[in-house]
C-alpha positions in Angstrom: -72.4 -33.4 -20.0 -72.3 -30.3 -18.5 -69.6 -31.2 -15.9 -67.2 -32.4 -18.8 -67.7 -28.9 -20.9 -66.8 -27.1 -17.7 -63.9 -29.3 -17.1 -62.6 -28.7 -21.3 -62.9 -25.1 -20.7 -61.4 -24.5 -17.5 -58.0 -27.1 -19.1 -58.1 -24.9 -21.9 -58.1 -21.5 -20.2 -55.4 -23.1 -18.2 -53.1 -23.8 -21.1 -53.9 -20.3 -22.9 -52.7 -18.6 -19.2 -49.7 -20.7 -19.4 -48.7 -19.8 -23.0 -48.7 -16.0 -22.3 -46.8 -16.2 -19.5 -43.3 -15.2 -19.5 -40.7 -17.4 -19.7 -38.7 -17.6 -16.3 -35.5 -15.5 -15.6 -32.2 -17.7 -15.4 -28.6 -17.2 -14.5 -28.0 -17.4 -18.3 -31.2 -16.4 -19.9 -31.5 -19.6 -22.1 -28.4 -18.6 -24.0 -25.4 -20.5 -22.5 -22.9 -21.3 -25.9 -19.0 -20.8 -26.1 -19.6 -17.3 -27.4 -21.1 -16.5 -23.8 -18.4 -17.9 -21.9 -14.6 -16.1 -21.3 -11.4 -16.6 -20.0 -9.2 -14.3 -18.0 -6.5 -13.8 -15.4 -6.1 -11.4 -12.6 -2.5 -10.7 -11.3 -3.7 -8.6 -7.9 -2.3 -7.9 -3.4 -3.9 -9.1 -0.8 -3.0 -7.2 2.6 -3.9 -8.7 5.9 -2.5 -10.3 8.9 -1.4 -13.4 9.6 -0.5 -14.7 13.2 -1.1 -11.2 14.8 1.0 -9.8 12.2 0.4 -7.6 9.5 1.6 -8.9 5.9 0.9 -9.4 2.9 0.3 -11.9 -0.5 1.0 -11.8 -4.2 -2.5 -13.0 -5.9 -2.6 -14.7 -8.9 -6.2 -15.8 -10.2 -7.5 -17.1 -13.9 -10.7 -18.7 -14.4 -13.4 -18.7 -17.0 -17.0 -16.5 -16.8 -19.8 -17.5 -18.1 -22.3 -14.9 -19.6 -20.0 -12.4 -18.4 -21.7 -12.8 -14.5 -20.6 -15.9 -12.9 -17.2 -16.7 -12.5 -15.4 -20.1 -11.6 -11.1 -20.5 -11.6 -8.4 -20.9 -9.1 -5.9 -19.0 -7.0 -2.2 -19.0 -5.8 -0.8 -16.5 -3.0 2.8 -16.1 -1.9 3.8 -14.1 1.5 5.2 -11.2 0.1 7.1 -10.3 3.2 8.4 -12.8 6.7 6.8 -11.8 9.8 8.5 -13.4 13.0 5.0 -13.7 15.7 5.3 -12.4 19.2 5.2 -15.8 20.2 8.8 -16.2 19.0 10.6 -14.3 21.1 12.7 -15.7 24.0 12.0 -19.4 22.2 13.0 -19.1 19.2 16.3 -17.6 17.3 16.2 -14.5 16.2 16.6 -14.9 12.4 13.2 -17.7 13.0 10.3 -16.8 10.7 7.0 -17.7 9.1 6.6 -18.2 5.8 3.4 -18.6 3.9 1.2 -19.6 1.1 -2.5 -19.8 0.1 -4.1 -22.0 -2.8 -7.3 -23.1 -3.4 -10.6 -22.1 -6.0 -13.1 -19.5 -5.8 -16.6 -18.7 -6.9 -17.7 -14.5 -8.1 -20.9 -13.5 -9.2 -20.6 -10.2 -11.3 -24.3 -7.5 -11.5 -24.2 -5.5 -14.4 -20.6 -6.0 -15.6 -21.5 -4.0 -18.8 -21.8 -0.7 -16.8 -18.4 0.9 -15.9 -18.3 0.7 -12.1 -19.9 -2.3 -11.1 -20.0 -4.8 -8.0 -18.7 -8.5 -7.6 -19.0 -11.0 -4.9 -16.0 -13.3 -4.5 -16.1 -16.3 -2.7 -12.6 -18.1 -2.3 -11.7 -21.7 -0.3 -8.4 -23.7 -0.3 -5.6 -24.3 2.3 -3.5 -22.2 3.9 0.3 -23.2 5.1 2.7 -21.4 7.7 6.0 -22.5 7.9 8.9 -21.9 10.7 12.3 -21.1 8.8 15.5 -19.7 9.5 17.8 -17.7 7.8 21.0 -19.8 7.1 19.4 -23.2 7.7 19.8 -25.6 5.7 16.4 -27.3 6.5 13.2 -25.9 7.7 11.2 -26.3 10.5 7.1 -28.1 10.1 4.0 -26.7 8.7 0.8 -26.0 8.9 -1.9 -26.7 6.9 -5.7 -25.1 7.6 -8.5 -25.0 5.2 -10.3 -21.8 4.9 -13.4 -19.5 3.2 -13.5 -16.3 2.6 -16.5 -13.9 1.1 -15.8 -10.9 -0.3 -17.2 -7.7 -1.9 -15.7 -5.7 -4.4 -16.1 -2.6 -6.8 -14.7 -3.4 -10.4 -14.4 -0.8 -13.0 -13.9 -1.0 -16.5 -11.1 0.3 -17.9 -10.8 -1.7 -21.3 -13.0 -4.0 -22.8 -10.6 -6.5 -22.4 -9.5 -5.6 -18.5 -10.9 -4.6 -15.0 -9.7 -2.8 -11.9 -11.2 -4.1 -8.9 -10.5 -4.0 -5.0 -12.2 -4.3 -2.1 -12.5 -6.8 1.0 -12.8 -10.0 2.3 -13.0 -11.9 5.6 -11.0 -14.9 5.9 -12.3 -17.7 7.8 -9.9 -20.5 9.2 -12.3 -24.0 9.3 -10.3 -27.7 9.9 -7.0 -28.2 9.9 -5.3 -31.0 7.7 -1.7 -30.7 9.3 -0.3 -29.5 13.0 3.1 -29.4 14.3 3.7 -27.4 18.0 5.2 -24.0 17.8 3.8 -23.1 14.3 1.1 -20.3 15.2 -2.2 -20.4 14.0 -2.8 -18.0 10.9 -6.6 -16.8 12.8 -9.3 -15.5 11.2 -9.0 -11.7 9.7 -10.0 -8.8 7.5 -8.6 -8.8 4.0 -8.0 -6.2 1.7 -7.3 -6.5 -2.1 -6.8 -5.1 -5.5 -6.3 -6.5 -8.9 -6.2 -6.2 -12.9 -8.6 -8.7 -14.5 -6.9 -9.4 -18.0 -8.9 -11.3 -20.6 -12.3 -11.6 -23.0 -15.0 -11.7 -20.5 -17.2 -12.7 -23.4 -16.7 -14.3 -26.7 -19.2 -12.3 -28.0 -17.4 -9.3 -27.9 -15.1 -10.8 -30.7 -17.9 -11.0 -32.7 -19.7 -7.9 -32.2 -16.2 -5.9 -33.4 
């Protein structure tokens, strides 16, 4: 008798310590609704290089965020300038290029986005192609095609409620490759630099609150 009275008190301290504990923190805090979540889009440069060479791409992001600290979209980059690699010379003409594009999705976690200077961690993935062309051609050479990941780090600053300067860096990291052809050059692994204008309602809520 005396063992079960022991046992029903020590079950029922157990409950009482579990009911004034605090309820675990989450990503969302318990509170993940369409009012939490936003949309936006981000028009931004990417400077690096490409092949040895020193270029650059035209970004162009949107995604959706959800309580306004984890972020989920896509991306599309376009060579802003040709660069011809030293590989070229002697082998190729002299109007011979590479071309470029990048396209793939990308992951950001955002602390404290309601402060005005604030950090977030990008983390994009997708494909990368070089092509060969030539000025005057009316084909163009092969491609390339090499998947790659790149983390980031980034300082984002208010501006407006409804957009946000950021820039930072990245390191881009060439993994498989999907497509080969001789003579292409390898894009190789490099330092990345960017800045862009986030554009959008980060949260719903904001809407509401006006």
């Amino acid at each position: 008798m005396k063992k079960t009275f022991l046992f029903i008190a020590f079950i029922s301290l157990s409950l009482t310590s579990l009911k004034a504990q605090e309820d675990p923190e989450t990503l969302f805090d318990g509170k993940l609704s369409f009012s939490n979540l936003g949309v936006f889009v981000d028009p931004g440069f990417q400077a690096t290089q490409v092949a040895g060479e020193n270029t650059g791409y035209f970004l162009f992001r949107g995604g959706m965020t959800f309580g306004d600290k984890l972020s989920l979209g896509g991306f599309y980059g376009q060579m802003v300038n040709d660069i011809r690699p030293a590989s070229f010379e002697n082998i190729l003409p002299a109007r011979a290029h590479v071309d470029s594009y990048q396209a793939g999705g990308f992951i950001e976690y955002t602390l404290q986005a309601s402060k005005m200077v604030h950090l977030t961690f990008p983390l994009s993935f997708g494909i990368m192609e070089l092509e060969v062309d030539e000025e005057g051609r009316d084909f163009d050479y092969e491609e390339t095609k090499t998947f790659f990941v790149e983390p980031g780090a980034q300082v984002e600053v208010n501006l407006h409620r409804f957009a946000r300067l950021h820039a930072g860096v990245g390191y881009r990291v060439m993994t498989g490759s999907i497509e080969d052809f001789p003579g292409v050059p390898e894009a190789g692994n490099a330092l990345t630099f960017q800045i862009g204008l986030k554009m959008g309602v980060f949260n719903f809520n904001q809407l509401k609150n006006r």
